[in-house]
N, C-alpha and C positions, 0 to 999 in steps of 0.2 A: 434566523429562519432558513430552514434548507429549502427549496423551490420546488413543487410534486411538478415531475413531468410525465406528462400525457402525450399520446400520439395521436392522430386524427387519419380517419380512415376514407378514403376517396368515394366518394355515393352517387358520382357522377360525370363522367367525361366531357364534361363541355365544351372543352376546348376554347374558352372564353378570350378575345382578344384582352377585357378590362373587366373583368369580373366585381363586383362592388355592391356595397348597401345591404345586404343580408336582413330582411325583417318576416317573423313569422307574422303571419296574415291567419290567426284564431277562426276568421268565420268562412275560412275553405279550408283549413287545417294543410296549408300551404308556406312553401317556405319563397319568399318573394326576392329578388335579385334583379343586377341589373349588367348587361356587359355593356359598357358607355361607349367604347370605340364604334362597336356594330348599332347602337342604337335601338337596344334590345331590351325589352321587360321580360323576366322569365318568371314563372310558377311555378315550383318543382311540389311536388306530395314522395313526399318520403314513403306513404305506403305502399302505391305504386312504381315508385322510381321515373314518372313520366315528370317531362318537361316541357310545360308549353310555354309559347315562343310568340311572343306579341312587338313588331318591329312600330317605330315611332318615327323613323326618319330625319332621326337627328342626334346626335349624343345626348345620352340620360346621366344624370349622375345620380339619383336616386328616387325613391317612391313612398308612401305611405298610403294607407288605408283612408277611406275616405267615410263620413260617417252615414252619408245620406247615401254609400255605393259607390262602386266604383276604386279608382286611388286619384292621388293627387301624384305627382311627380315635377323634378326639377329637371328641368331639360337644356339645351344651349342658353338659348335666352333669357329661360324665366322662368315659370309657371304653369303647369295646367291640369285639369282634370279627366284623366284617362275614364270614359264609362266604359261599364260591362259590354254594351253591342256593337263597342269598336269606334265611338265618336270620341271625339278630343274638341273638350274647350277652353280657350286660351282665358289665363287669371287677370296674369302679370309678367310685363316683358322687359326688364330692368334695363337687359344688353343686348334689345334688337337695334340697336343701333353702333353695341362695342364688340364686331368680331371676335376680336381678340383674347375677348373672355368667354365664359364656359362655370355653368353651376356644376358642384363636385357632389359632395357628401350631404344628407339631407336626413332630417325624422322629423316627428310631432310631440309637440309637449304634450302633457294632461289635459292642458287646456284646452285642446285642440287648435293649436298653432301649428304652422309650420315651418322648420326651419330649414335653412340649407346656404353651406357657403360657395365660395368658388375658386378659380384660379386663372391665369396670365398663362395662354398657349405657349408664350416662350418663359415662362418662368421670370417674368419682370418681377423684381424685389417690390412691395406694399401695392401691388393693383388689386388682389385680390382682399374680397369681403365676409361676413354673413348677414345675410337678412333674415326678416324673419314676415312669413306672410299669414296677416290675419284672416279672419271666417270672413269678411269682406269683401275679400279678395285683393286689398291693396298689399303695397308691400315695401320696407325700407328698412337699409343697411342699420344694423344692432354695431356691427366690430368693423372697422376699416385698418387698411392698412396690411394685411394681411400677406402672403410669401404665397401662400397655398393648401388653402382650406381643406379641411379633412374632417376625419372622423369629431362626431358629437354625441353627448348623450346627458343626460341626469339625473343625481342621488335619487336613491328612492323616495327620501324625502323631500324634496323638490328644491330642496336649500343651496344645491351646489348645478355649475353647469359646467362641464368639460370639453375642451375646442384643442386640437391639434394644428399647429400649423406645424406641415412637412417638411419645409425645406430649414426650417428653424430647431428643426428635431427635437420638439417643444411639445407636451401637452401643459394649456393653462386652465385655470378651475377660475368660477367666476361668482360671486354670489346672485341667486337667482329669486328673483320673486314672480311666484306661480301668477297670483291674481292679474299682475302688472304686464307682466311679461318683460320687466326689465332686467339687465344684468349692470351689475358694479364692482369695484374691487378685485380689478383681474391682476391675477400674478401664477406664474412660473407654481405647475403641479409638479412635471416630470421632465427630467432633461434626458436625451435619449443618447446615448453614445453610437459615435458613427458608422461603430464597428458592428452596431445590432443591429443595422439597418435605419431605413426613415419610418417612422411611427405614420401610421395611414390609418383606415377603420380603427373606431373602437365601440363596445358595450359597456353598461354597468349591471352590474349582475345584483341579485337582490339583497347581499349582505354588502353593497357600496361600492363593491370591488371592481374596481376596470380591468378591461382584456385590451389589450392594445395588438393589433396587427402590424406588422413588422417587414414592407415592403424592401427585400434585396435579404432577408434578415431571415428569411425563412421558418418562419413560426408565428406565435401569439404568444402574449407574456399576463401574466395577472398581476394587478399592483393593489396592493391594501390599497384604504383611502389614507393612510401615512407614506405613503410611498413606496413599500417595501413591495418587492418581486417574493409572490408568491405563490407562483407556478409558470410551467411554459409548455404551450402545445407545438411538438416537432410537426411537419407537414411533409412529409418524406415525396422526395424526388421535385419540389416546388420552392423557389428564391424568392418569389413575388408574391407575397402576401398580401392581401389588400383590405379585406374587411371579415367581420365576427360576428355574429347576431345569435342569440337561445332563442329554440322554436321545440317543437315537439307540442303535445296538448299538456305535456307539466313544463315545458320550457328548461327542460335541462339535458340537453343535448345541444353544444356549441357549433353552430353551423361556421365554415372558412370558405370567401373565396378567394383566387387568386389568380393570374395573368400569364399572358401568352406577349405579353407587350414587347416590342422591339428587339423579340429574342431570335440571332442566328440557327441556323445549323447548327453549331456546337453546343452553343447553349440550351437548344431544346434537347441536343443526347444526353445533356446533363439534367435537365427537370424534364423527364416525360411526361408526370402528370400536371404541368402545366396549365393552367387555365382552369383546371378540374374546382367541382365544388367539393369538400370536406364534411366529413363529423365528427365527433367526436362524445363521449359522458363527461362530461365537467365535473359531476359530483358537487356541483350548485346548482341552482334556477335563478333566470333570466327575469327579468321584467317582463309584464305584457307590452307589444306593441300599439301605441296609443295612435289614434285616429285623426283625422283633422278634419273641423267642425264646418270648413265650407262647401 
């Protein structure tokens, strides 16, 4: 299989320190993001091209829709429920007692779960996790051990769940049971060579297929659900890749963001569009964004 390569067009200069989490949000017909270093929720609407800017005061690593309004989000800590008039309430605070960590990548099953993993500010080998937090509001570690939690997602048919650890340059597939919300049977999907970068965000798109984001690697890659690369989107002027998501009202336009993180001088003359958000036609559709029920 030869790999279709696509290019993705910049729709936005954000300048994003940590650009991350990409999910369309259907019932403002907005595309939802998160810059984690600045502690910033954003809303961008592709019709207008505006961007609004809702700060939290703390690093986000990502967001979801919330069923009753509002979203839910993973923030330093833990937990909480962003409402629409600007109030915040706390769920679950796993690591208000473990500085050292930091919730990363984060969505909602079908079920309306929520999940989200994390990572070790110095990159400590197995401190980091994923939880998963119920309509409850409670919340407790599903995967331990972890390098440094990333991108998640799953099959359309709810049977498979997919978890990146970064520094391991690893995606693992898990088998998934919707009702339960357990996972078992985890092993080795994708092994990422070093040279392509560390595998960060990913989606699955509605024929199975994942897009993985490709942080220092400068693009996005498509992989059957047998493994095989079967496309790749170029991000022209941008090395730091970081997440993926389908938004549009038929969800088939690939949104990318990507980082401005610890880059010099020289290295910003090299990625100007740095930080910026992405699109691109995929020539597939996306999953809808699922909600979470608490």
């Amino acid at each position: 299989m030869t790999p279709r390569i696509l290019k993705a067009e910049r729709v936005l200069d954000a300048r994003a320190e940590l650009g991350e989490g990409a999910r369309w949000d259907a019932r403002t017909s907005s595309l939802l993001w998160v810059d984690i270093l600045r502690g910033e929720l954003h809303r961008f609407d592709p019709a207008s091209g505006r961007d609004v800017v809702r700060a939290v005061g703390r690093h986000i690593g990502a967001v979801a829709p919330r069923k009753r309004g509002g979203w839910v989000a993973a923030v330093r800590e833990g937990f909480v429920t962003l409402h629409e008039d600007g109030r915040e309430e706390r769920l679950a605070s796993p690591y208000a007692d473990r500085p050292e960590l930091r919730f990363n990548d984060g969505r909602a099953d079908r079920a309306g779960r929520f999940w989200a993993d994390s990572l070790h500010y110095d990159h400590s080998a197995g401190k980091a996790a994923l939880f998963r937090l119920d309509a409850d509001g409670s919340a407790r570690p599903m995967v331990e051990g972890l390098w440094l939690g990333n991108g998640l997602d799953w099959s359309p048919d709810d049977r498979f769940f997919y978890l990146v650890d970064t520094l391991h340059h690893r995606v693992d597939v898990f088998d998934f049971d919707l009702a339960t919300g357990e996972l078992s049977a985890r092993r080795p999907f994708l092994d990422v060579p070093k040279d392509q970068g560390h595998p960060d965000g990913l989606t699955v798109d509605s024929d199975g297929c994942l897009w993985v984001a490709l942080f220092g690697g400068g693009g996005v890659q498509r992989y059957t659900p047998d493994g095989r690369l079967a496309a790749r989107v170029e991000v022209p002027g941008v090395e730091q890749i970081t997440s993926c998501g389908f938004g549009g009202t038929a969800l088939d336009t690939l949104y990318v963001t990507t980082a401005r993180e610890n880059l010099r001088a020289e290295a910003l003359a090299r990625q100007p569009h740095a930080g910026g958000l992405f699109a691109v036609r995929a020539g597939v559709r996306g999953q809808p964004t699922a909600a979470f029920a608490g």
